[in-house]
C-alpha positions in Angstrom: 61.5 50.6 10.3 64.9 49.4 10.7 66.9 50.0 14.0 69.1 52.8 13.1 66.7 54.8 11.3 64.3 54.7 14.3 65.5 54.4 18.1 62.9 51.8 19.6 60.6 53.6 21.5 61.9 56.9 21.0 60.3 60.3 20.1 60.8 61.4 16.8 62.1 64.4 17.9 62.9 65.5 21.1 64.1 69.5 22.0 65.9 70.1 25.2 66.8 73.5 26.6 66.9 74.5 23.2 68.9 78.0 23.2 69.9 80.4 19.5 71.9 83.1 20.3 72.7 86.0 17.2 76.1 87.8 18.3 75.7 91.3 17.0 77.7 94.4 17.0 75.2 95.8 19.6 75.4 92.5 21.5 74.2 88.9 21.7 70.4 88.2 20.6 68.5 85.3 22.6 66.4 84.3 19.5 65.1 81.0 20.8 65.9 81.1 24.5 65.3 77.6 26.7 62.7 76.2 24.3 61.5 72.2 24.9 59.1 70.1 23.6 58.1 66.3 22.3 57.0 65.3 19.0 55.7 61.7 18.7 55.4 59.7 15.6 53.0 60.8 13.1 51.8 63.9 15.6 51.8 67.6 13.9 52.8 70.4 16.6 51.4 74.0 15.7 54.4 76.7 16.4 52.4 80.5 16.8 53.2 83.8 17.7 53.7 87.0 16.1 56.7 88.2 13.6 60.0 87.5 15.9 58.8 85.5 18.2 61.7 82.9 17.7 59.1 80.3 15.4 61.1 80.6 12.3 64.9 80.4 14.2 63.6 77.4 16.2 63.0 75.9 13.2 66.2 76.5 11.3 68.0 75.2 14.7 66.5 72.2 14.9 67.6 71.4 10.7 71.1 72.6 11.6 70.4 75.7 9.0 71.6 78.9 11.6 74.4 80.3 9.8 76.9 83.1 11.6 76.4 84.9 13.3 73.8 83.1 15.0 74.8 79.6 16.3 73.3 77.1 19.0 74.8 78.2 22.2 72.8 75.0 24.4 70.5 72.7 24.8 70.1 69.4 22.4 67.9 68.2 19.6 67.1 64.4 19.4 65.8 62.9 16.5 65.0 59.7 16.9 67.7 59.2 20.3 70.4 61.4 18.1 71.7 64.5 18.9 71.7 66.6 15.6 73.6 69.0 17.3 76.7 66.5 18.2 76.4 64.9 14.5 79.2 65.8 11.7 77.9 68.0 8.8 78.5 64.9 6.6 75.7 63.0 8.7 73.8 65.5 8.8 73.7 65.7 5.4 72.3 62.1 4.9 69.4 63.1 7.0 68.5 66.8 5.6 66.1 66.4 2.7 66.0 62.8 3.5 64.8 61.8 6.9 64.2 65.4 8.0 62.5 68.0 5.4 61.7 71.9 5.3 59.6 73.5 3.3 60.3 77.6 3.6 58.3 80.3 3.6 59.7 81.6 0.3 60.0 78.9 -2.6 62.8 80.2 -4.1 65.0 79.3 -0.9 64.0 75.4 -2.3 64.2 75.7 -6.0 67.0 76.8 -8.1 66.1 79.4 -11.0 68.3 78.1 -13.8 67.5 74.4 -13.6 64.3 72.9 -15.1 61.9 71.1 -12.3 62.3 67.6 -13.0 66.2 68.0 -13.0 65.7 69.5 -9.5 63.5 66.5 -8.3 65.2 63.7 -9.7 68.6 64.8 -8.3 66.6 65.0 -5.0 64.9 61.7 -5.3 68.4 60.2 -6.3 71.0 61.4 -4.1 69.3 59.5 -1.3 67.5 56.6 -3.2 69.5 54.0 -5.7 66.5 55.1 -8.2 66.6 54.6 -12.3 66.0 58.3 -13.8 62.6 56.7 -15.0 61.4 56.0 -11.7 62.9 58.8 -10.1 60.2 60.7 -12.5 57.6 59.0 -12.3 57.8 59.7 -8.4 58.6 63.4 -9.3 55.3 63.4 -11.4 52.9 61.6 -9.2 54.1 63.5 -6.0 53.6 66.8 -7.7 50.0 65.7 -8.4 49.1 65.4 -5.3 50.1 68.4 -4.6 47.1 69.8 -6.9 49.0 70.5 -10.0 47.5 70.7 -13.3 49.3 68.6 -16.5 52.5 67.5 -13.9 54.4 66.2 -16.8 54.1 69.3 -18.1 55.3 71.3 -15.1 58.3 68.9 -14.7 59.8 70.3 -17.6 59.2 74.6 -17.0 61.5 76.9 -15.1 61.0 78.0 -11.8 60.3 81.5 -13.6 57.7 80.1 -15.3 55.6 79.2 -12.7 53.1 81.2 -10.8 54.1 81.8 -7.0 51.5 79.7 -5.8 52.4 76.8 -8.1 56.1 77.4 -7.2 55.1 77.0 -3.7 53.5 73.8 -4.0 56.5 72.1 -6.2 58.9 73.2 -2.8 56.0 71.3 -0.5 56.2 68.6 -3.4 60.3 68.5 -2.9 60.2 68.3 0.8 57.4 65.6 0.7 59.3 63.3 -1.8 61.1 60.8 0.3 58.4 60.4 2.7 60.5 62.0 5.7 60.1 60.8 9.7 59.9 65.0 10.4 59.0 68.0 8.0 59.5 71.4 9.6 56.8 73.4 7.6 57.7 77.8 8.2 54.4 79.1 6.9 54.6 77.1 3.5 50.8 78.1 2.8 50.4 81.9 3.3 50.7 82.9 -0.7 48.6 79.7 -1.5 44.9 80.9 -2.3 42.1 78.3 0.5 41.1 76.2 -1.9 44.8 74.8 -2.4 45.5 75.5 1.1 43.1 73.1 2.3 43.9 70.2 -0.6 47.7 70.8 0.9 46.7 70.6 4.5 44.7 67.4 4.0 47.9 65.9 2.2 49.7 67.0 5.3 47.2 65.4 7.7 47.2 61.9 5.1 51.4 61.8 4.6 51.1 61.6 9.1 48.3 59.0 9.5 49.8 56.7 6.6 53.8 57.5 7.0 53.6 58.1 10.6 55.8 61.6 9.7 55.4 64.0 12.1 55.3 67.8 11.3 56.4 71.1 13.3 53.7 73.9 11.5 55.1 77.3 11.9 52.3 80.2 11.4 50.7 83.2 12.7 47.1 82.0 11.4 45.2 80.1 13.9 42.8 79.1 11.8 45.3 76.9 10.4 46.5 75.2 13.6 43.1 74.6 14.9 42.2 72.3 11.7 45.7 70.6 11.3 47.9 70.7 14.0 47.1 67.7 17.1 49.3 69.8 19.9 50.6 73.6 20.0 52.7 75.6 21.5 52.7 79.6 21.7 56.3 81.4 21.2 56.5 84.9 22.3 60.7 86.7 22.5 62.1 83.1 22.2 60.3 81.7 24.3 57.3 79.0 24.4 54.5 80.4 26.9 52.1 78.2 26.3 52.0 74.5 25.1 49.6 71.8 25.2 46.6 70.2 22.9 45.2 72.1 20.1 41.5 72.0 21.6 42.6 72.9 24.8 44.9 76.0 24.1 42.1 77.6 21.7 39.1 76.7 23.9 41.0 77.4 27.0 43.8 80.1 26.8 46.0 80.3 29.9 48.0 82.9 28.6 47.4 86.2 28.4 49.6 86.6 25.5 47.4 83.3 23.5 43.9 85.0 25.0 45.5 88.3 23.0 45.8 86.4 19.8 42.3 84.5 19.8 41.0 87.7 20.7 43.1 89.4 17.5 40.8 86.5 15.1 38.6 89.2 13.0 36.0 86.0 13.4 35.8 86.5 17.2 34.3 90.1 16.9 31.2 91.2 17.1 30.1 92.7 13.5 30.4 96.7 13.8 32.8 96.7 17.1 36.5 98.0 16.6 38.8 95.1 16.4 40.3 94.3 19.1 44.4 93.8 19.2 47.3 93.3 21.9 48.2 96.8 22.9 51.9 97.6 22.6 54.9 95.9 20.5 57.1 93.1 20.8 60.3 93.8 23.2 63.5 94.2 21.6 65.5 91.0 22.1 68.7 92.5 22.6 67.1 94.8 25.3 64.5 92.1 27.5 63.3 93.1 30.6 64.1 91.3 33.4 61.1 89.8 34.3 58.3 88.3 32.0 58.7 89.6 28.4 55.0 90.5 27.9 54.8 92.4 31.4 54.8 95.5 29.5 51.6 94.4 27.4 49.4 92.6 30.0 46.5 93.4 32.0 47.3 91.0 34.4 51.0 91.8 35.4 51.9 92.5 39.0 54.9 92.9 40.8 55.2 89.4 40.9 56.1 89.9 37.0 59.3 91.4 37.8 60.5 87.9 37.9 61.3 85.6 35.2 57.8 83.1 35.1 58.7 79.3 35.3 56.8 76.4 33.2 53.8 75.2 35.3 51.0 72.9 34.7 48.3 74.7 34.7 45.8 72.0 33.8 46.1 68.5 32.3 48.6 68.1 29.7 48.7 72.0 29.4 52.1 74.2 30.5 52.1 77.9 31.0 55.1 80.4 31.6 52.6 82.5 33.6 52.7 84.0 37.5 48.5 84.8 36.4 47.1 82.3 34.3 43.6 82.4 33.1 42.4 79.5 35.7 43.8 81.1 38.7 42.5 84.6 37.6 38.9 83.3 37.1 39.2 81.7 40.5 40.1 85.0 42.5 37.6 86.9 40.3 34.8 84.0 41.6 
């Protein structure tokens, strides 16, 4: 990899003090509010939490998407040693689509309606690569079968209207994965797509990290997902990340009560006949947080201490918590 694609020895991406701010009539909305974390090369991070939780907005902030009236009000993003945040739209334009890729939740925010596929993915394959149409193509075709699609050389020549949802879906993966990029940002790409695709597109995932060394932030709400693809995650709850740390220790050992609320919320975790459990309450509104911890209001372990705005800790190994009770030191007093 040459030098100014990839600063030696640096992270491929690298989010400090992160902070997304929506300035609204009724006042300014913390979306994504102090948020850090490190992606290494060829590593997938898992991004949870429920609807709002900031997952989506971090991910549009670290691509340099946010459009008014939200805007980045601190913090910095380094890819590879750059601050995206400091660069001029014109460079960032070299590396959106190119280096960096996002796949949305909605296809149609990838492909345009009026233009045939393969016009779509050559101009993407060529406005970044000195490519002949031919091979430009021929990349087109092969990438979008192995993607799962049926007769590609047929599909390079339909409409986006003439595609099925799920097959539109896996074109705007095929897009994003085109140029082999150092980081996709992937906001629930999979959620229309029925398992059996799901899975071929997740093990394409995992094989474009082990052989490309791209690394991958995986935006969802299904666990399921995380636990088979992603190697770290991190829990978002009202813009912030409560919990963050490897995949088999968050699932197997919760330190949150807001993650031990969603594990618990996995249909699969009950007990066949019991009511299904959930995490009483609703999410705060962000233009109206409480002073203290965020999910005071919903916890079963909130004091007085809560009152207060919870730090990052270590709870264990490798594993933060934004927590004044976390599981270990609960189990401890109740021993």
């Amino acid at each position: 990899m040459s030098a100014d694609r990839h600063t030696a020895g640096a992270p491929t991406l690298e989010v400090r003090n992160l902070r997304t701010h929506f300035h609204t009539r009724a006042g300014v909305l913390p979306a994504v509010d102090d948020v850090s974390f490190t992606l290494e090369r060829g590593k997938i991070l898992g991004l949870v939490g429920e609807s709002g939780s900031g997952k989506s907005v971090t991910g549009f902030s670290i691509m340099g998407l946010v459009d008014a009236p939200g805007r980045i009000a601190g913090g910095e993003v380094l890819f590879q040693g750059r601050d995206l945040t400091k660069l001029a739209p014109r460079e960032l334009r070299k590396l959106q689509g190119n280096r960096i890729a996002m796949i949305f939740q909605d296809p149609m925010m990838t492909l345009n309606p009026v233009l045939r596929v393969d016009a779509q993915m050559i101009e993407t394959v060529r406005a970044h690569n000195k490519m002949s149409a031919a091979q430009a193509r021929a990349l087109s075709r092969d990438t979008l079968g192995m993607m799962g699609i049926p007769s590609p050389e047929e599909r390079l020549l339909a409409y986006p209207h003439q595609l099925s949802g799920g097959m539109r879906q896996r074109v705007a993966i095929a897009i994003a994965m085109l140029h082999r990029p150092d980081l996709i940002i992937a906001d629930e790409p999979t959620t229309a797509l029925d398992v059996t695709i799901q899975a071929q597109i997740l093990s394409e995932v995992q094989k474009l990290a082990q052989q490309h060394g791209t690394s991958l932030i995986w935006i969802t709400h299904d666990l399921s997902v995380v636990a088979g693809l992603a190697d770290d995650v991190a829990v978002m709850y009202a813009g912030r990340i409560v919990e963050h740390g490897t995949v088999d220790d968050v699932l197997d050992r919760p330190q949150h009560p807001y993650t031990v609320g969603l594990i618990d919320s996995l249909p699969s975790n009950n007990r066949r006949g019991q009511r299904l459990r959930q995490i009483p309450g609703m999410t705060p509104n962000l233009l109206n947080l409480p002073a203290g911890c965020a999910f005071a209001a919903r916890c079963s372990r909130a004091t007085a201490a809560c009152g207060q705005q919870p730090g990052i800790t270590q709870a264990l190994p490798e594993h933060k918590v934004r927590c004044f009770h976390p599981t270990i030191q609960t189990n401890e007093v109740m021993a």
